[in-house]
N, CA and C atoms of all chains as a GROMACS GRO file, in nm:
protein
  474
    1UNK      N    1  -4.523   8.058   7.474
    1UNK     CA    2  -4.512   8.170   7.381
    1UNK      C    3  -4.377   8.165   7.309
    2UNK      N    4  -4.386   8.188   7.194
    2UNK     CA    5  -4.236   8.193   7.085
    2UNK      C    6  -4.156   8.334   7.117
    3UNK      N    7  -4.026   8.284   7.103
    3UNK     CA    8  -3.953   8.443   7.118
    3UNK      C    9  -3.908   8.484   6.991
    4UNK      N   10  -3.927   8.590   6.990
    4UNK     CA   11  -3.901   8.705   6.833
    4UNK      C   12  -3.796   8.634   6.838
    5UNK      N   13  -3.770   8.660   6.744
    5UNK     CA   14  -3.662   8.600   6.614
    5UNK      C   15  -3.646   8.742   6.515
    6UNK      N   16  -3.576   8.863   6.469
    6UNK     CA   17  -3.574   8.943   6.405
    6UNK      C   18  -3.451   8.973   6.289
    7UNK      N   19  -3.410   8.881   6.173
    7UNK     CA   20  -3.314   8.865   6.064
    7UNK      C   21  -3.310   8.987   6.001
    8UNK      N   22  -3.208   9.069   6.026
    8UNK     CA   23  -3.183   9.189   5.920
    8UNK      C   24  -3.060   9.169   5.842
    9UNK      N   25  -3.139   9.219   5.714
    9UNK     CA   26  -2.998   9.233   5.618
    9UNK      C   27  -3.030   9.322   5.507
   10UNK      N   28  -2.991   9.297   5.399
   10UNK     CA   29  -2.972   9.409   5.296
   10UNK      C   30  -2.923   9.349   5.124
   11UNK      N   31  -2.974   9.250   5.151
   11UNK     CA   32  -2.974   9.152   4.991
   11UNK      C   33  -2.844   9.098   4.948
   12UNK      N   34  -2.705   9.148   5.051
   12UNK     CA   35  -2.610   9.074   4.996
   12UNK      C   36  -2.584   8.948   5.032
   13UNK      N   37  -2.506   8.934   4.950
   13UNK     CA   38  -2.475   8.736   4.950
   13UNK      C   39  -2.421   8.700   5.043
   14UNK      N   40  -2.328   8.762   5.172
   14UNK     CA   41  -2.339   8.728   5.271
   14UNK      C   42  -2.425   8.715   5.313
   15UNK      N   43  -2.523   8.828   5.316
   15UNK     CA   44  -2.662   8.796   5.352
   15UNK      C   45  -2.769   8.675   5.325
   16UNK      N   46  -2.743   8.689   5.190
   16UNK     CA   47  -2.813   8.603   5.184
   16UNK      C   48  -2.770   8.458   5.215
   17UNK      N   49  -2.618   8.392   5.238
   17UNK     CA   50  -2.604   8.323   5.290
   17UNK      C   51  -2.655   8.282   5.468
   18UNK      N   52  -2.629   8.394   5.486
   18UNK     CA   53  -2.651   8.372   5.642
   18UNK      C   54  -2.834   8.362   5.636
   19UNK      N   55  -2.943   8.398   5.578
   19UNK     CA   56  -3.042   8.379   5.566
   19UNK      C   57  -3.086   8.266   5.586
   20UNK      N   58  -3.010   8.154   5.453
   20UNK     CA   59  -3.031   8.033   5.464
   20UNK      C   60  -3.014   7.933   5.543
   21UNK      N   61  -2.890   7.989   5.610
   21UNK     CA   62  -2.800   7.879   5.680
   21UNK      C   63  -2.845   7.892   5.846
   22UNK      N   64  -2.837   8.029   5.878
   22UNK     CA   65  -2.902   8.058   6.024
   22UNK      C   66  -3.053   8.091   6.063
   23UNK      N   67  -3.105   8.202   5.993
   23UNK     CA   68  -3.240   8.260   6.025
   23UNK      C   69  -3.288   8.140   6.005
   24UNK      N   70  -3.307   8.053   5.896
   24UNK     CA   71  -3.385   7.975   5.872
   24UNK      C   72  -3.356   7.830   5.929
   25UNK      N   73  -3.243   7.814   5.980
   25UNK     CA   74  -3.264   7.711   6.066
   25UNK      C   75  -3.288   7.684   6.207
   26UNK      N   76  -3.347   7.788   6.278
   26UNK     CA   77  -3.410   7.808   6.417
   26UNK      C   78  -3.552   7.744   6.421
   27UNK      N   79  -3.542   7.688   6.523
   27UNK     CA   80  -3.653   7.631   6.567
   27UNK      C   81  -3.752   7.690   6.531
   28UNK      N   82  -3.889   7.642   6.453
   28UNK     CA   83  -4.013   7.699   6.435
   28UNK      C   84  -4.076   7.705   6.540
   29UNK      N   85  -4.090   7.582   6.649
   29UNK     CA   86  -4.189   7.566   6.775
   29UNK      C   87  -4.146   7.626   6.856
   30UNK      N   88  -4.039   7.736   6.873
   30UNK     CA   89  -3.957   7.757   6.960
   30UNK      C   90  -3.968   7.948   6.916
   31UNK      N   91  -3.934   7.983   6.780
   31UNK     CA   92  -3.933   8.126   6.783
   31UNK      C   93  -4.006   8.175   6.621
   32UNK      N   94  -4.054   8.271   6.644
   32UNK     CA   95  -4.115   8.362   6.509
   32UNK      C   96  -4.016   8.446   6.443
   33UNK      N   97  -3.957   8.376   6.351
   33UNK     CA   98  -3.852   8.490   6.285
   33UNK      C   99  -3.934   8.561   6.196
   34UNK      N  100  -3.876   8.658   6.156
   34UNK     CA  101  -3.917   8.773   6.082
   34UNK      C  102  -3.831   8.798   6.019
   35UNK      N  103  -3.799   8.870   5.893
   35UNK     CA  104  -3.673   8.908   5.776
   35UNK      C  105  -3.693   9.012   5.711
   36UNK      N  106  -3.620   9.082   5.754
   36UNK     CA  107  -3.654   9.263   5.749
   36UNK      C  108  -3.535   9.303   5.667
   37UNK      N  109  -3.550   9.376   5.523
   37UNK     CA  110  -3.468   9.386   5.433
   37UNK      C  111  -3.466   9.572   5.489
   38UNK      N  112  -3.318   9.578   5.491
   38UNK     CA  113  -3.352   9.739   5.566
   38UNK      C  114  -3.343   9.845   5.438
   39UNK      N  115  -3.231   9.768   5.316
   39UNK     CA  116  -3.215   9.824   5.206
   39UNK      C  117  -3.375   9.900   5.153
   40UNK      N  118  -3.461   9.767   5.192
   40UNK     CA  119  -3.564   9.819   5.111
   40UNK      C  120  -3.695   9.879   5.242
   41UNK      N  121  -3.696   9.858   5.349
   41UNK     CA  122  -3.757   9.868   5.471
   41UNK      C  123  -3.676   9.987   5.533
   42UNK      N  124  -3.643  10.094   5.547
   42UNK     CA  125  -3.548  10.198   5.604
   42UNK      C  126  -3.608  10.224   5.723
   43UNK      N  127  -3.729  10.244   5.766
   43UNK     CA  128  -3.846  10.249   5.853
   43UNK      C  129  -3.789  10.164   5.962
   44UNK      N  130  -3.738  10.056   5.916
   44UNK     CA  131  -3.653   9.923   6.024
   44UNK      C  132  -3.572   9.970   6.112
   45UNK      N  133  -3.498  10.086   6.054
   45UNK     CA  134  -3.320  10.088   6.041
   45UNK      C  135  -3.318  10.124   6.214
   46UNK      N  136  -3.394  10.176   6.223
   46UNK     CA  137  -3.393  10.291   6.401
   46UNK      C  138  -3.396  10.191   6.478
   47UNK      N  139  -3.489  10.069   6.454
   47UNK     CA  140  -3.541  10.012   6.581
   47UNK      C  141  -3.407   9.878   6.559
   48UNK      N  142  -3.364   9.869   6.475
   48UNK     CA  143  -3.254   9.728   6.451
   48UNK      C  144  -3.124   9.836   6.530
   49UNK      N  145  -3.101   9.958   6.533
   49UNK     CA  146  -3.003   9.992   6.559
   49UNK      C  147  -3.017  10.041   6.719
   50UNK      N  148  -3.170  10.066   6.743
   50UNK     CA  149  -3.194  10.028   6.911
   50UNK      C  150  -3.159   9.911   6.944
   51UNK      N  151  -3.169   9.817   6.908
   51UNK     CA  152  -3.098   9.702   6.979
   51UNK      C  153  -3.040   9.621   6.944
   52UNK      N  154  -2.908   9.741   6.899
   52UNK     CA  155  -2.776   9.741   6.875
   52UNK      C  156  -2.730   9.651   6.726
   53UNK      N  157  -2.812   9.663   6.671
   53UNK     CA  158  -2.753   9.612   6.523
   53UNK      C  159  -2.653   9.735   6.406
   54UNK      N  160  -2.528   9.673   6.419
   54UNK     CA  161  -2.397   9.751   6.412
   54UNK      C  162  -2.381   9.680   6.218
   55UNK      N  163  -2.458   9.578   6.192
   55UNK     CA  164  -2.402   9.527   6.073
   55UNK      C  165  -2.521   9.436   6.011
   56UNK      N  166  -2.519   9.410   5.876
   56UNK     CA  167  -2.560   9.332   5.852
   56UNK      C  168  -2.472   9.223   5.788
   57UNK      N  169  -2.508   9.090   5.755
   57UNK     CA  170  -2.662   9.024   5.835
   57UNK      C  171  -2.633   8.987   5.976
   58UNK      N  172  -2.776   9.033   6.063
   58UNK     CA  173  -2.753   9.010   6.184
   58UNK      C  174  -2.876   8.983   6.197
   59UNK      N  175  -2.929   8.926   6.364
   59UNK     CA  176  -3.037   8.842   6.386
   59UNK      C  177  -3.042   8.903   6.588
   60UNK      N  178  -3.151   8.929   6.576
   60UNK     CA  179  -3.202   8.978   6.708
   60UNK      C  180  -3.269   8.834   6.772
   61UNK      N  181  -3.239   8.803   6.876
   61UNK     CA  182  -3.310   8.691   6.964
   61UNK      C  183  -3.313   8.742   7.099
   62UNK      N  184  -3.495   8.722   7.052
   62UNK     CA  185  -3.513   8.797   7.220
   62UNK      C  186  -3.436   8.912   7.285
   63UNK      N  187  -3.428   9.003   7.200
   63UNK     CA  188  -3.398   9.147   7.228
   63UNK      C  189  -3.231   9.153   7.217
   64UNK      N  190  -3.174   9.083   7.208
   64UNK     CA  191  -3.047   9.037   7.242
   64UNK      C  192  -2.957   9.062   7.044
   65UNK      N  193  -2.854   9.131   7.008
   65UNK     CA  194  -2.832   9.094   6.829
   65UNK      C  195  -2.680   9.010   6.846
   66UNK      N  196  -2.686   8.948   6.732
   66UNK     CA  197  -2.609   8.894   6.671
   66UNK      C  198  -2.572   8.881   6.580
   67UNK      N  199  -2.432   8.961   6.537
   67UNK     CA  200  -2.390   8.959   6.395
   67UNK      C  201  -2.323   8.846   6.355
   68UNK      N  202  -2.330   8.789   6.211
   68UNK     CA  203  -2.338   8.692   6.162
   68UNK      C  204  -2.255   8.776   6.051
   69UNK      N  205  -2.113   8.712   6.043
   69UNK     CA  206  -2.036   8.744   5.954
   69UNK      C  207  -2.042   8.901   5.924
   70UNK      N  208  -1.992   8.940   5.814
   70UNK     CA  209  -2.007   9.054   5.799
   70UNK      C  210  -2.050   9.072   5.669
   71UNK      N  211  -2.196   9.157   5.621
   71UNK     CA  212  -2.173   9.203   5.496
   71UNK      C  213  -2.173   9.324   5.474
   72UNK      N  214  -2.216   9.460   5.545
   72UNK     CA  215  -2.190   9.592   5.490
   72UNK      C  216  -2.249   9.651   5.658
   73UNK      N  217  -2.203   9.736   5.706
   73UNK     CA  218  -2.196   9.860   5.822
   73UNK      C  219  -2.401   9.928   5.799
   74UNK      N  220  -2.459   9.884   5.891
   74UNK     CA  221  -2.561   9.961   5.908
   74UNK      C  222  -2.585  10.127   5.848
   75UNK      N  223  -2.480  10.214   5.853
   75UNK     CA  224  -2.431  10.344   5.815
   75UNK      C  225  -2.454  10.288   5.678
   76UNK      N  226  -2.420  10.225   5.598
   76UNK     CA  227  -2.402  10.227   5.435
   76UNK      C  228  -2.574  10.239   5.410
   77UNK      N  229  -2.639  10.158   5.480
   77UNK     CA  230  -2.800  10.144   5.433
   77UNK      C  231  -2.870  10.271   5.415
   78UNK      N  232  -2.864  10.412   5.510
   78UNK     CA  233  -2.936  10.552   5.561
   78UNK      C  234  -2.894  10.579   5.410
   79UNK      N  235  -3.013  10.721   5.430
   79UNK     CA  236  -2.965  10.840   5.312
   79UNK      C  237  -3.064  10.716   5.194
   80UNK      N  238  -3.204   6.266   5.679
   80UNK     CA  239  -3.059   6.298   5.711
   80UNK      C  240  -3.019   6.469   5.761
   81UNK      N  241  -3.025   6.441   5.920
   81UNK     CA  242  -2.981   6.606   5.963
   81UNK      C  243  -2.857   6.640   5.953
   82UNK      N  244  -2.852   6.794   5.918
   82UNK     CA  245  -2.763   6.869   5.851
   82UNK      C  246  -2.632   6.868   5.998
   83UNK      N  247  -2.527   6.823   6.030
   83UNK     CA  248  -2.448   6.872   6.087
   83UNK      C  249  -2.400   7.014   6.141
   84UNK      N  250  -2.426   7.082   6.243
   84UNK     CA  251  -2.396   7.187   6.281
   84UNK      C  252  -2.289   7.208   6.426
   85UNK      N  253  -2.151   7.274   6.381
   85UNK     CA  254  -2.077   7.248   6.513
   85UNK      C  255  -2.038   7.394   6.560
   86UNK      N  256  -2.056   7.412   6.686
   86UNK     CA  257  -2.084   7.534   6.731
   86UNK      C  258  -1.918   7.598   6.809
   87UNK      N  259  -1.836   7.676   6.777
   87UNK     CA  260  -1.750   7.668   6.828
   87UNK      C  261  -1.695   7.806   6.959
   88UNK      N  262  -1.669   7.772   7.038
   88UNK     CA  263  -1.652   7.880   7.165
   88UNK      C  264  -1.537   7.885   7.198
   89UNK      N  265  -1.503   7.934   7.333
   89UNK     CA  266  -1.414   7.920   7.414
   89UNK      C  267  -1.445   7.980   7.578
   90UNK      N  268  -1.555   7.964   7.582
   90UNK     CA  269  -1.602   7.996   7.763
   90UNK      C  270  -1.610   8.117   7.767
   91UNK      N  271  -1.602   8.221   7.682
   91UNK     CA  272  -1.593   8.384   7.695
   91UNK      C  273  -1.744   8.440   7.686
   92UNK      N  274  -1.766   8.538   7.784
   92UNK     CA  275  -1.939   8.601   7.750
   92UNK      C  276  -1.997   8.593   7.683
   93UNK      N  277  -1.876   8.633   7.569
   93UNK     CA  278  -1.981   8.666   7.424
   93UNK      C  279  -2.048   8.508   7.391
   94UNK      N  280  -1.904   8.418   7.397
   94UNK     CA  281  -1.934   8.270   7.328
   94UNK      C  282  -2.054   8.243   7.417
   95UNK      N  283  -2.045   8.232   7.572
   95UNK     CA  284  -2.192   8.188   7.591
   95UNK      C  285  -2.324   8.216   7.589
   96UNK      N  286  -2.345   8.382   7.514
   96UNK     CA  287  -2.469   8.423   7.511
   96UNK      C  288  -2.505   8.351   7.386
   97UNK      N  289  -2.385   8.341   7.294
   97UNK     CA  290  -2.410   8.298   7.134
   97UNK      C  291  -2.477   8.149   7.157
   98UNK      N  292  -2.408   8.119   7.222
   98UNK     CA  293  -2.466   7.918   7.256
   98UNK      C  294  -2.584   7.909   7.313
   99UNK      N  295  -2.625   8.030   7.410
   99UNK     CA  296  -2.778   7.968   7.465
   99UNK      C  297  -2.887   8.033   7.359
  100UNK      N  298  -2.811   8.155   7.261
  100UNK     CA  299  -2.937   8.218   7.212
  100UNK      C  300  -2.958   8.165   7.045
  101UNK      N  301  -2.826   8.124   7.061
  101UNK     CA  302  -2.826   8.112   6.870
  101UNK      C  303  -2.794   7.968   6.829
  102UNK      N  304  -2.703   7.890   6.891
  102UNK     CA  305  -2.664   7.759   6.887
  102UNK      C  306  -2.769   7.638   6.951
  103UNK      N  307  -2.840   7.687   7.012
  103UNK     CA  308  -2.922   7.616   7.139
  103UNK      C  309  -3.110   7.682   7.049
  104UNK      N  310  -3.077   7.735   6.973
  104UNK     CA  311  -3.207   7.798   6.864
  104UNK      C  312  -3.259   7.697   6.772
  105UNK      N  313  -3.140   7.633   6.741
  105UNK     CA  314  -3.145   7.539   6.594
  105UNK      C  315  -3.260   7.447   6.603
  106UNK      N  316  -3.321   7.431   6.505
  106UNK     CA  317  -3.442   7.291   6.518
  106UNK      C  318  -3.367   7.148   6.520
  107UNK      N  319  -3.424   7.081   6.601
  107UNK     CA  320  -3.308   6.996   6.631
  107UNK      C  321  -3.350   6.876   6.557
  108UNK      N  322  -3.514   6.911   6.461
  108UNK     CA  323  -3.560   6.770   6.450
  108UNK      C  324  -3.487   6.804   6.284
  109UNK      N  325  -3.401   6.918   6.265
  109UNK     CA  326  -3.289   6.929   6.113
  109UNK      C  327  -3.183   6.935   6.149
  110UNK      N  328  -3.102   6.970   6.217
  110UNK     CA  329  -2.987   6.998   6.308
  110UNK      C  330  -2.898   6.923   6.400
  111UNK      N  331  -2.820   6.837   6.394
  111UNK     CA  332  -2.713   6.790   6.483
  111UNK      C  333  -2.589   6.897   6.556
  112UNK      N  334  -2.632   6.949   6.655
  112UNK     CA  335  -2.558   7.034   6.724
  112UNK      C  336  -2.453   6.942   6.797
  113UNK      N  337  -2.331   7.012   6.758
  113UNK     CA  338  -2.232   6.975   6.861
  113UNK      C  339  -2.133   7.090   6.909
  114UNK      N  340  -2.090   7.144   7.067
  114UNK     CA  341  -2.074   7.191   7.119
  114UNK      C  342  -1.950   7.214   7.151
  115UNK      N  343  -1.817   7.276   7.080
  115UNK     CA  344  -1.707   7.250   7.120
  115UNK      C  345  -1.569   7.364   7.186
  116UNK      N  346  -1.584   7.340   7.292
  116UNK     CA  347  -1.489   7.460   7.348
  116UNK      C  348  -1.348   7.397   7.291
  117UNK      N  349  -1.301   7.518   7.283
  117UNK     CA  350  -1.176   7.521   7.126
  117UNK      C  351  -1.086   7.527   7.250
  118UNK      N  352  -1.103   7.617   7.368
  118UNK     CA  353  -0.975   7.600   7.444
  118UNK      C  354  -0.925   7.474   7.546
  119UNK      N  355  -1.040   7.402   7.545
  119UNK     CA  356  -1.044   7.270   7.638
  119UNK      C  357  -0.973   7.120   7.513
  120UNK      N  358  -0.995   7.222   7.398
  120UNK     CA  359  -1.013   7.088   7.315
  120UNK      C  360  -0.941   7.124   7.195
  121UNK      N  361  -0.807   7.163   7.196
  121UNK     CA  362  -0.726   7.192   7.107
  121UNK      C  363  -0.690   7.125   6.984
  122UNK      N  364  -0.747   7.011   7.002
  122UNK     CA  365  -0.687   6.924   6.849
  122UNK      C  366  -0.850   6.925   6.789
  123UNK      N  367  -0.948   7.043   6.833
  123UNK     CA  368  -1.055   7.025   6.713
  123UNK      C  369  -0.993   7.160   6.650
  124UNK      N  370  -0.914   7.231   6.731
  124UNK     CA  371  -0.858   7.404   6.594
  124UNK      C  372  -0.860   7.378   6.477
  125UNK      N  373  -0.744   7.269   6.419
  125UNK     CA  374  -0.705   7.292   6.303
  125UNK      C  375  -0.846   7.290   6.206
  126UNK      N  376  -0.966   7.152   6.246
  126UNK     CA  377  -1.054   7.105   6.189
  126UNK      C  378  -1.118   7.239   6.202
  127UNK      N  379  -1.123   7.353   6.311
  127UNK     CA  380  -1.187   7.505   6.299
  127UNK      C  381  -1.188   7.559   6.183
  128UNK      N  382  -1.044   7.535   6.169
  128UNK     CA  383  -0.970   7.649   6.063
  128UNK      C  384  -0.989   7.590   5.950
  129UNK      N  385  -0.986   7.502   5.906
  129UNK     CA  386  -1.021   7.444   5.765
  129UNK      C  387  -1.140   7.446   5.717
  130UNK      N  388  -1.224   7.476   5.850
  130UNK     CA  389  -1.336   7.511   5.778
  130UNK      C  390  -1.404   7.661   5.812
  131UNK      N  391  -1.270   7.748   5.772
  131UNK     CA  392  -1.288   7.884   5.812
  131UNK      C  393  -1.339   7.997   5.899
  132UNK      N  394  -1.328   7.879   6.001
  132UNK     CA  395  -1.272   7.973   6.159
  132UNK      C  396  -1.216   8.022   6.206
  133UNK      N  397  -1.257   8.170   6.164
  133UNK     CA  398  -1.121   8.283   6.219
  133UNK      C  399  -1.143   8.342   6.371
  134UNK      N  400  -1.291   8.314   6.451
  134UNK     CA  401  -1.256   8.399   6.549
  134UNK      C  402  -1.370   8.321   6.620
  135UNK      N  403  -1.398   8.289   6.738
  135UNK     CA  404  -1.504   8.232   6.846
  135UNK      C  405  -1.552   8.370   6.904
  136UNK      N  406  -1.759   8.333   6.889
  136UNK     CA  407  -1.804   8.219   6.911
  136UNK      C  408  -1.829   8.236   6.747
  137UNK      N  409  -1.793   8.089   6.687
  137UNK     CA  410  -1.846   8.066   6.533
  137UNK      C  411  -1.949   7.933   6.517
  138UNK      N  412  -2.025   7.934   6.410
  138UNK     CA  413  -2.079   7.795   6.395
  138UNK      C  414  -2.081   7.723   6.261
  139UNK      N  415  -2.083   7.615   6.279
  139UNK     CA  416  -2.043   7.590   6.138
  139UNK      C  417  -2.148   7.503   6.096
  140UNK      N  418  -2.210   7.530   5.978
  140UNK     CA  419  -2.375   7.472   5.963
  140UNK      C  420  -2.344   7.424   5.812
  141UNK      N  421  -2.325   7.287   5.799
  141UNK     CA  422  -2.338   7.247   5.671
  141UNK      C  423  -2.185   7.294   5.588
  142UNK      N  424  -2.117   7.296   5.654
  142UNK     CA  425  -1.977   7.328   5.646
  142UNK      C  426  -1.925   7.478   5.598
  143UNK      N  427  -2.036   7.592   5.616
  143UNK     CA  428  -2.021   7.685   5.640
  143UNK      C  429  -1.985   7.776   5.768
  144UNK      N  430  -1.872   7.854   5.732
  144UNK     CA  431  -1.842   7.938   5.902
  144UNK      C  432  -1.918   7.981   5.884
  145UNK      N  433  -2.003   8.038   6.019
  145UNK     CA  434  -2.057   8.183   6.043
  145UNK      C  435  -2.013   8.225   6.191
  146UNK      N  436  -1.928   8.330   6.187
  146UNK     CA  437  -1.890   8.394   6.300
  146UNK      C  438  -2.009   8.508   6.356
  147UNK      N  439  -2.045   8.493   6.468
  147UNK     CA  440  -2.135   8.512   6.568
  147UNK      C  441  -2.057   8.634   6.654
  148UNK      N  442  -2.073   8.783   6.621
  148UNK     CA  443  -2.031   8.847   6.691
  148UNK      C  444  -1.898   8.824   6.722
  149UNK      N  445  -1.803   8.892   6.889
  149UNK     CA  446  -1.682   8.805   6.876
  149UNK      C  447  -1.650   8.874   6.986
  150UNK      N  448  -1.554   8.706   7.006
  150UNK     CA  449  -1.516   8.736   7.120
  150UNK      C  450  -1.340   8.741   7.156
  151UNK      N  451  -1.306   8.584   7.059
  151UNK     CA  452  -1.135   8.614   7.063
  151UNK      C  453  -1.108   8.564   6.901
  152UNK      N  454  -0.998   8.594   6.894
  152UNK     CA  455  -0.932   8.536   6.758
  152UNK      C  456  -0.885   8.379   6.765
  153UNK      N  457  -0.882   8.265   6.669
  153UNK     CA  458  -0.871   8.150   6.739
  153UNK      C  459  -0.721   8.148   6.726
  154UNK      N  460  -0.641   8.246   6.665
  154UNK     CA  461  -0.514   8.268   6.688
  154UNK      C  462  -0.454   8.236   6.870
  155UNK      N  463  -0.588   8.324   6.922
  155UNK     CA  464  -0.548   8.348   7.085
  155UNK      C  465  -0.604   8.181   7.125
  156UNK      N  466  -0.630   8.111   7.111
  156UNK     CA  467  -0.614   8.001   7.137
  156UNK      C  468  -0.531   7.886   7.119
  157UNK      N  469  -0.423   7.917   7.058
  157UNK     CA  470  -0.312   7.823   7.041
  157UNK      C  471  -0.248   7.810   7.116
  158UNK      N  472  -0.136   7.720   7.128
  158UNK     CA  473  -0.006   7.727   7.236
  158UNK      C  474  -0.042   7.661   7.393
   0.00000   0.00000   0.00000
Protein backbone atom coordinates (compact mmCIF):
# COMPACT_ATOMS: atom_id res chain seq x y z
CA UNK A 1 0.00 0.00 0.00
CA UNK A 2 1.34 3.71 -0.89
CA UNK A 3 1.63 6.27 1.90
CA UNK A 4 -0.26 9.67 1.53
CA UNK A 5 1.83 12.08 0.33
CA UNK A 6 -0.26 15.54 1.09
CA UNK A 7 1.61 19.02 -0.75
CA UNK A 8 0.06 22.21 0.55
CA UNK A 9 0.60 25.54 -0.63
CA UNK A 10 -0.91 28.65 -1.86
CA UNK A 11 0.42 29.55 -5.51
CA UNK A 12 3.52 31.30 -4.44
CA UNK A 13 6.76 30.90 -6.11
CA UNK A 14 8.24 29.49 -3.29
CA UNK A 15 5.61 27.35 -3.63
CA UNK A 16 5.66 26.74 -6.53
CA UNK A 17 9.24 26.00 -6.49
CA UNK A 18 9.08 23.56 -3.87
CA UNK A 19 6.18 21.82 -5.97
CA UNK A 20 8.52 21.02 -8.59
CA UNK A 21 11.54 20.23 -6.96
CA UNK A 22 10.08 18.10 -3.89
CA UNK A 23 6.29 17.02 -4.12
CA UNK A 24 7.04 15.93 -7.41
CA UNK A 25 10.02 14.15 -7.00
CA UNK A 26 8.84 11.36 -4.52
CA UNK A 27 8.58 8.12 -5.41
CA UNK A 28 5.39 7.21 -7.44
CA UNK A 29 5.59 3.29 -6.44
CA UNK A 30 6.15 4.25 -3.10
CA UNK A 31 3.49 7.23 -2.21
CA UNK A 32 0.16 9.08 -3.61
CA UNK A 33 0.78 12.71 -3.44
CA UNK A 34 -1.95 14.96 -3.59
CA UNK A 35 -1.62 19.06 -4.05
CA UNK A 36 -4.01 20.94 -2.18
CA UNK A 37 -4.03 24.71 -3.02
CA UNK A 38 -5.49 26.08 0.39
CA UNK A 39 -5.64 29.69 -1.18
CA UNK A 40 -8.20 28.26 -3.31
CA UNK A 41 -9.36 24.92 -1.22
CA UNK A 42 -10.00 26.72 2.43
CA UNK A 43 -12.09 23.51 3.31
CA UNK A 44 -8.20 22.04 3.51
CA UNK A 45 -7.00 24.61 5.90
CA UNK A 46 -8.40 22.65 9.34
CA UNK A 47 -7.23 19.33 8.48
CA UNK A 48 -3.42 20.61 7.12
CA UNK A 49 -3.34 22.54 10.39
CA UNK A 50 -4.42 19.20 12.36
CA UNK A 51 -1.37 17.84 11.41
CA UNK A 52 0.46 20.61 12.19
CA UNK A 53 1.01 22.55 9.02
CA UNK A 54 2.37 26.01 10.45
CA UNK A 55 3.40 27.27 6.72
CA UNK A 56 3.33 26.96 3.39
CA UNK A 57 4.74 25.10 1.13
CA UNK A 58 4.71 22.15 3.20
CA UNK A 59 4.19 18.37 2.58
CA UNK A 60 2.56 15.83 4.99
CA UNK A 61 4.18 12.19 4.79
CA UNK A 62 2.39 9.74 6.41
CA UNK A 63 0.76 11.92 8.88
CA UNK A 64 4.01 13.39 9.80
CA UNK A 65 4.52 17.70 8.01
CA UNK A 66 7.24 19.18 6.65
CA UNK A 67 7.92 22.62 5.92
CA UNK A 68 9.80 23.31 2.96
CA UNK A 69 11.25 26.72 2.97
CA UNK A 70 9.07 29.32 3.70
CA UNK A 71 6.42 31.07 1.67
CA UNK A 72 3.58 32.74 3.73
CA UNK A 73 2.14 31.66 7.61
CA UNK A 74 -0.99 29.38 7.31
CA UNK A 75 -2.89 32.49 9.32
CA UNK A 76 -2.42 34.70 6.04
CA UNK A 77 -4.64 32.02 3.94
CA UNK A 78 -8.25 32.17 6.60
CA UNK A 79 -10.83 34.97 6.29
CA UNK B 1 20.79 11.44 -16.64
CA UNK B 2 19.56 11.57 -12.78
CA UNK B 3 19.09 14.78 -11.23
CA UNK B 4 21.62 15.05 -8.22
CA UNK B 5 20.08 15.45 -4.85
CA UNK B 6 22.23 16.02 -1.54
CA UNK B 7 20.50 15.78 1.61
CA UNK B 8 22.05 17.68 4.41
CA UNK B 9 21.76 16.93 8.44
CA UNK B 10 23.51 16.82 11.42
CA UNK B 11 22.17 13.70 13.60
CA UNK B 12 19.43 15.94 15.33
CA UNK B 13 15.57 14.51 15.52
CA UNK B 14 14.34 16.75 13.37
CA UNK B 15 17.30 15.91 10.65
CA UNK B 16 16.44 12.25 11.04
CA UNK B 17 12.75 12.23 10.65
CA UNK B 18 13.47 14.56 7.47
CA UNK B 19 15.92 11.71 6.00
CA UNK B 20 13.69 8.69 6.51
CA UNK B 21 10.45 10.59 5.44
CA UNK B 22 11.47 13.07 2.84
CA UNK B 23 15.09 12.33 1.64
CA UNK B 24 14.65 8.48 1.61
CA UNK B 25 10.98 9.47 -0.52
CA UNK B 26 12.82 10.51 -3.66
CA UNK B 27 12.36 8.17 -6.81
CA UNK B 28 15.53 6.88 -7.10
CA UNK B 29 15.08 5.62 -10.69
CA UNK B 30 15.37 10.19 -11.14
CA UNK B 31 17.29 10.95 -8.12
CA UNK B 32 20.92 10.45 -6.90
CA UNK B 33 20.66 10.82 -3.17
CA UNK B 34 23.55 11.54 -1.18
CA UNK B 35 23.54 11.68 2.53
CA UNK B 36 25.70 14.09 4.36
CA UNK B 37 26.09 14.77 8.06
CA UNK B 38 27.54 18.38 8.07
CA UNK B 39 28.86 17.76 11.62
CA UNK B 40 30.97 14.57 10.90
CA UNK B 41 31.98 16.12 7.68
CA UNK B 42 32.96 19.67 7.92
CA UNK B 43 34.72 20.45 4.72
CA UNK B 44 31.24 19.67 2.81
CA UNK B 45 29.81 23.31 4.87
CA UNK B 46 31.23 25.68 2.76
CA UNK B 47 29.92 23.57 -0.53
CA UNK B 48 26.36 23.83 1.97
CA UNK B 49 26.53 27.34 1.95
CA UNK B 50 27.16 28.14 -1.55
CA UNK B 51 24.51 26.51 -2.37
CA UNK B 52 22.29 28.23 0.16
CA UNK B 53 22.29 26.37 3.24
CA UNK B 54 21.27 28.24 6.01
CA UNK B 55 20.00 25.73 8.50
CA UNK B 56 19.87 21.52 8.70
CA UNK B 57 17.95 19.27 7.88
CA UNK B 58 18.17 20.89 4.12
CA UNK B 59 18.22 19.25 0.66
CA UNK B 60 19.53 20.28 -2.20
CA UNK B 61 17.76 18.99 -5.47
CA UNK B 62 19.17 20.18 -8.68
CA UNK B 63 21.09 22.82 -6.95
CA UNK B 64 18.29 24.19 -5.17
CA UNK B 65 18.16 24.61 -1.13
CA UNK B 66 15.15 23.49 0.38
CA UNK B 67 15.23 23.68 4.10
CA UNK B 68 13.08 20.95 5.70
CA UNK B 69 11.65 22.23 8.88
CA UNK B 70 14.66 22.84 11.40
CA UNK B 71 16.66 21.85 13.45
CA UNK B 72 20.11 23.92 13.90
CA UNK B 73 21.63 26.83 12.10
CA UNK B 74 24.71 25.59 10.05
CA UNK B 75 26.33 28.56 11.78
CA UNK B 76 26.11 26.03 14.96
CA UNK B 77 28.14 23.74 13.12
CA UNK B 78 31.36 25.37 12.66
CA UNK B 79 34.46 25.41 14.78
Amino acid sequence: MKTSAVFYHAGCPVCVEAEHQVAEALDPNRYDVEIVHLGEQKSRIEAAEAAGVKSVPAIVIGGAPFHINFGAPISALKG
